[in-house]
C-alpha positions as CSV (number, residue, x, y, z in Angstrom):
1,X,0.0,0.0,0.0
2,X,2.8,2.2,1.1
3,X,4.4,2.4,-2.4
4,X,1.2,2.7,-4.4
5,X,0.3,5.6,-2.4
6,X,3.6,7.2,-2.4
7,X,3.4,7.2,-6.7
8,X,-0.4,8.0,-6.7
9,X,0.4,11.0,-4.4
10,X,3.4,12.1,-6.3
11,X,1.2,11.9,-9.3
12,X,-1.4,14.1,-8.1
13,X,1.4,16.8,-6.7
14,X,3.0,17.1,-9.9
15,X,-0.1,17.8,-11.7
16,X,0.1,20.8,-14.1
17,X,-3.0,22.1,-14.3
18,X,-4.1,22.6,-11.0
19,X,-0.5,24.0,-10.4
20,X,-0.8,26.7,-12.9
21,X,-4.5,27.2,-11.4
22,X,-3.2,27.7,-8.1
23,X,0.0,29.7,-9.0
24,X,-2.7,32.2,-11.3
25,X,-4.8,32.7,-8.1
26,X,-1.8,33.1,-5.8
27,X,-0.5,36.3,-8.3
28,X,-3.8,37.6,-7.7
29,X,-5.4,41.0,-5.6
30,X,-6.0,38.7,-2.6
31,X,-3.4,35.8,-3.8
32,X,-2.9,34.6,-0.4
33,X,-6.2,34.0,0.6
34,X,-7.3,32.6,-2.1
35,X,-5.1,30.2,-2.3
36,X,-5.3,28.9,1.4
37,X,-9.0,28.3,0.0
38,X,-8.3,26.1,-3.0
39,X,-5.5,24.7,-0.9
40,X,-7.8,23.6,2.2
41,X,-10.7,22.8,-0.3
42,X,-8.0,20.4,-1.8
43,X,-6.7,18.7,1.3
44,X,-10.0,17.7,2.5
45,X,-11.6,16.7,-1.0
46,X,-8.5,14.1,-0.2
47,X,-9.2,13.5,3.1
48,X,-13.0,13.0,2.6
49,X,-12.3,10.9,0.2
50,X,-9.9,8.3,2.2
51,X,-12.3,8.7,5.3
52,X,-15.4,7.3,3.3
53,X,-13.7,4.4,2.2
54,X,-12.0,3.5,5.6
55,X,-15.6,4.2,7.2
56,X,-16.5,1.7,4.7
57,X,-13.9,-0.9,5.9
58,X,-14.7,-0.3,9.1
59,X,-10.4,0.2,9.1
60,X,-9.9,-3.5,8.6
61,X,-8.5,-4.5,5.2
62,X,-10.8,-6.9,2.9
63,X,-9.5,-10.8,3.1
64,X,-7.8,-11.5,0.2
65,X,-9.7,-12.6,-2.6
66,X,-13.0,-11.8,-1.5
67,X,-15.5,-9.8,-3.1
68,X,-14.4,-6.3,-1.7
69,X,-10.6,-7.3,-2.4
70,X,-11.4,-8.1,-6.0
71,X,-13.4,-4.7,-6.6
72,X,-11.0,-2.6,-5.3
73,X,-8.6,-4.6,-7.4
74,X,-10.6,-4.6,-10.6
75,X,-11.1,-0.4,-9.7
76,X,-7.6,0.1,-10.0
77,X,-6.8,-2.2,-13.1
78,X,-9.7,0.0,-14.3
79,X,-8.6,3.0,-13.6
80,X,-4.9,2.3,-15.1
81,X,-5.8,0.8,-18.4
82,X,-7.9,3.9,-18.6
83,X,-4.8,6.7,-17.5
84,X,-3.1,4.0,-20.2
85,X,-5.2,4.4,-23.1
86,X,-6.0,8.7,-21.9
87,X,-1.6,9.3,-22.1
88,X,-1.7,7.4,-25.5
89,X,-4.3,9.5,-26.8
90,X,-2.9,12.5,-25.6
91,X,0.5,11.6,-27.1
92,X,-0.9,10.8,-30.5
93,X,-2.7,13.8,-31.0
94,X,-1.7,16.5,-32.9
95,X,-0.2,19.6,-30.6
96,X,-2.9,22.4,-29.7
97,X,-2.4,25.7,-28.8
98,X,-3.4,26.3,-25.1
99,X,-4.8,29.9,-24.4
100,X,-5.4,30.6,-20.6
101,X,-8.9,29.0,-19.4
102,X,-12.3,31.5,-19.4
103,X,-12.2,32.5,-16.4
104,X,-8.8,33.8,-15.5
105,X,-9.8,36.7,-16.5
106,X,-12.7,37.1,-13.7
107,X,-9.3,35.5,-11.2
108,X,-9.3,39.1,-9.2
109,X,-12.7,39.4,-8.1
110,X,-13.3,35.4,-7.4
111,X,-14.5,34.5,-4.0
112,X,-12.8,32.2,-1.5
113,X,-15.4,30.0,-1.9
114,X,-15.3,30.1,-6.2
115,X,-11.3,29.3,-5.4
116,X,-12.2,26.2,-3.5
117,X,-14.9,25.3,-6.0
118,X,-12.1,25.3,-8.0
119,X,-9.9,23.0,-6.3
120,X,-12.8,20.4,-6.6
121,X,-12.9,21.0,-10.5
122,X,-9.7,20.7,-11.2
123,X,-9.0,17.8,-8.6
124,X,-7.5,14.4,-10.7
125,X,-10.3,12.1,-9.8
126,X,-9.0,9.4,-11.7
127,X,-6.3,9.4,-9.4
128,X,-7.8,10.2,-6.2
129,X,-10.3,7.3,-7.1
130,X,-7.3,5.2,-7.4
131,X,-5.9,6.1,-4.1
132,X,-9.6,5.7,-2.7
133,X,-9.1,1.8,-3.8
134,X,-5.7,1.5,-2.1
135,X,-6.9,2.6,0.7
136,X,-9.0,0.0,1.3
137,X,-5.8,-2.1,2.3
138,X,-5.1,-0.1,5.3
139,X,-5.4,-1.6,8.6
140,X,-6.1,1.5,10.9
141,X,-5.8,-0.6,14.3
142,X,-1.8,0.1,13.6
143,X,0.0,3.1,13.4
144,X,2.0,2.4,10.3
145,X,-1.4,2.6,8.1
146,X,-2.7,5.7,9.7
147,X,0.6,7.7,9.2
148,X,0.7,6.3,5.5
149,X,-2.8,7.7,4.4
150,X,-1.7,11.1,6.3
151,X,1.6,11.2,4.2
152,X,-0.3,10.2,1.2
153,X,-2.9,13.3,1.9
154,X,0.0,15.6,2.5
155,X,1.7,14.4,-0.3
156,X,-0.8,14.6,-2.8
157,X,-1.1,18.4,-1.4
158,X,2.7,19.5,-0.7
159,X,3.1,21.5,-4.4
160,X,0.6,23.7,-2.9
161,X,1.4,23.7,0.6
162,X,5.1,25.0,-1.3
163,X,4.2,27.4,-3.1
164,X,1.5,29.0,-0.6
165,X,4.0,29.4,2.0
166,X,6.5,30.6,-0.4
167,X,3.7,33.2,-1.3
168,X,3.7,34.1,2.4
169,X,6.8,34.5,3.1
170,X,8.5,36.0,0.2
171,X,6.0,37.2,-1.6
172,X,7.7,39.9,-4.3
173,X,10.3,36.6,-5.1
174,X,7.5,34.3,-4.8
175,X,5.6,35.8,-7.3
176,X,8.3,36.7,-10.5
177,X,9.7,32.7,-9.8
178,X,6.0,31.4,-9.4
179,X,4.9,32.9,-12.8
180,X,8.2,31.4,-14.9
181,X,7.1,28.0,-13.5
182,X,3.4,28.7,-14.4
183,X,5.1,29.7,-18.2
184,X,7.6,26.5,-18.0
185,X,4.4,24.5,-17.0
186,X,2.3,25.7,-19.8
187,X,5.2,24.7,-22.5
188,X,5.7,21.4,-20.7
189,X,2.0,20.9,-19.9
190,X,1.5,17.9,-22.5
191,X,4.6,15.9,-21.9
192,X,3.6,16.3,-18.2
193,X,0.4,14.9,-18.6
194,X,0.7,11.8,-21.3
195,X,3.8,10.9,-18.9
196,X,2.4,10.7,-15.9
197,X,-1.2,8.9,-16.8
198,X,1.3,6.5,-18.4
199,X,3.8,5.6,-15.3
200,X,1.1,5.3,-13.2
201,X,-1.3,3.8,-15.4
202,X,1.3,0.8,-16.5
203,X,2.0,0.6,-12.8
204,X,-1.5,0.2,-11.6
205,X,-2.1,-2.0,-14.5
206,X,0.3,-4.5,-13.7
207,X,0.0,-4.3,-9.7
208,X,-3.6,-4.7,-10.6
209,X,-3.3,-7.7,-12.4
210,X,-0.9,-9.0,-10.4
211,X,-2.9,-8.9,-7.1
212,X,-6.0,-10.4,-9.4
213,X,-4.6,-13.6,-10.6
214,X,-1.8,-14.3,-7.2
C-alpha cells in the first residue's frame, strides 16, 4: 500500500494544471487568501475521500480474494488501463495551442469559496479514485497505516502547501519565480500529462493484475 500511495500521491502533486491554477490565483489582488482556500478545499476533497472508504472498511482491510478485495482490485486495473489508453491519446494527437482558461480573466474578483470550488474542479479524480481503492488495504488498528494515508494526503497536497507558503513568506520573489514555472508548465504541460497517466497507469495495471490472478 505504502508504495502505491507514495506514486499516486506524487502523481497528483506534480499535476500541471491545478499548479498553474493555483499559481494564477496566488499572483492575484487577494493571492494569499485565495489560495489557502483552493488549498484547504484540496486537502479535504483528499481526506473525505480516504475517510469514506476507511468508514467503509470499518479500518480493517478486505481478506484476500473476497469480493471487496477483487473490486478494489478490478477499480484500480480499471482505472490504469484507462490513464493507459487517456496518455496514448494524448500523445498521439496533434499539438494544440493552449490559451489561458475563461475564467482567469474574472481571477481578481473570485471569491474564496469560487477558489475552493475550483480545487474540486480541477481535482484528478481518476487518481484520487485510485488512491480511494488503495486505501482499502489499510489496517487503521496500527499506526503504520494511519501515518501512511496522512503522508499520502499531505503528499498529494505539498506543491501547494510550497508554493503558498513561499507566497507568504517571500511574496515579491515568490511571485516573479512562481509565474516562470506557471510559463515553464504551460510549454511542458503535454509531456507532463501523457507521462504521468502513463507511469502510473502501467503501474496500476500490472500491480492490478498482479494482485488479481496471485
Amino acid at each position: 500500500m505504502l508504495v502505491d500511495l507514495v506514486l499516486i500521491g506524487t502523481a497528483i502533486t506534480l499535476g500541471p494544471l491545478h499548479n498553474s491554477a493555483f499559481i494564477l490565483l496566488l499572483s492575484s489582488r487577494r493571492g494569499v487568501r485565495q489560495g489557502l482556500a483552493f488549498l484547504l478545499s484540496w486537502l479535504a476533497n483528499l481526506v473525505a475521500v480516504t475517510a469514506v472508504v476507511v468508514l467503509l472498511t470499518g479500518g480493517q482491510p478486505p481478506a484476500l480474494h473476497s469480493a471487496p478485495s477483487t473490486a478494489g482490485l478490478a477499480a484500480k486495473l480499471a482505472i490504469g488501463v484507462a490513464l493507459v489508453l487517456y496518455g496514448a491519446h494524448r500523445h498521439r494527437r496533434p499539438p494544440r495551442p493552449h490559451g489561458p482558461p475563461r475564467w482567469t480573466a474574472r481571477i481578481d474578483n473570485a471569491s474564496p469559496l469560487a477558489a475552493a470550488g475550483l480545487a474540486w474542479l480541477l481535482q484528478p479524480w481518476a487518481l484520487v479514485g485510485a488512491g480511494a481503492a488503495t486505501a482499502l488495504d489499510a489496517d487503521l488498528s496500527t499506526l503504520t497505516d494511519w501515518l501512511t494515508l496522512t503522508a499520502y494526503c499531505l503528499l498529494a497536497t505539498l506543491s501547494l502547501i510550497v508554493m503558498e507558503m513561499y507566497a507568504v513568506w517571500a511574496p515579491e520573489a515568490a511571485n516573479a519565480r512562481l509565474n516562470a514555472l506557471r510559463t515553464w508548465l504551460a510549454r511542458h504541460q503535454e509531456q507532463l500529462i501523457v507521462t504521468l497517466a502513463l507511469i502510473v497507469g502501467l503501474y496500476l495495471t500490472a500491480r492490478s493484475i498482479y494482485g488479481l490472478v496471485t
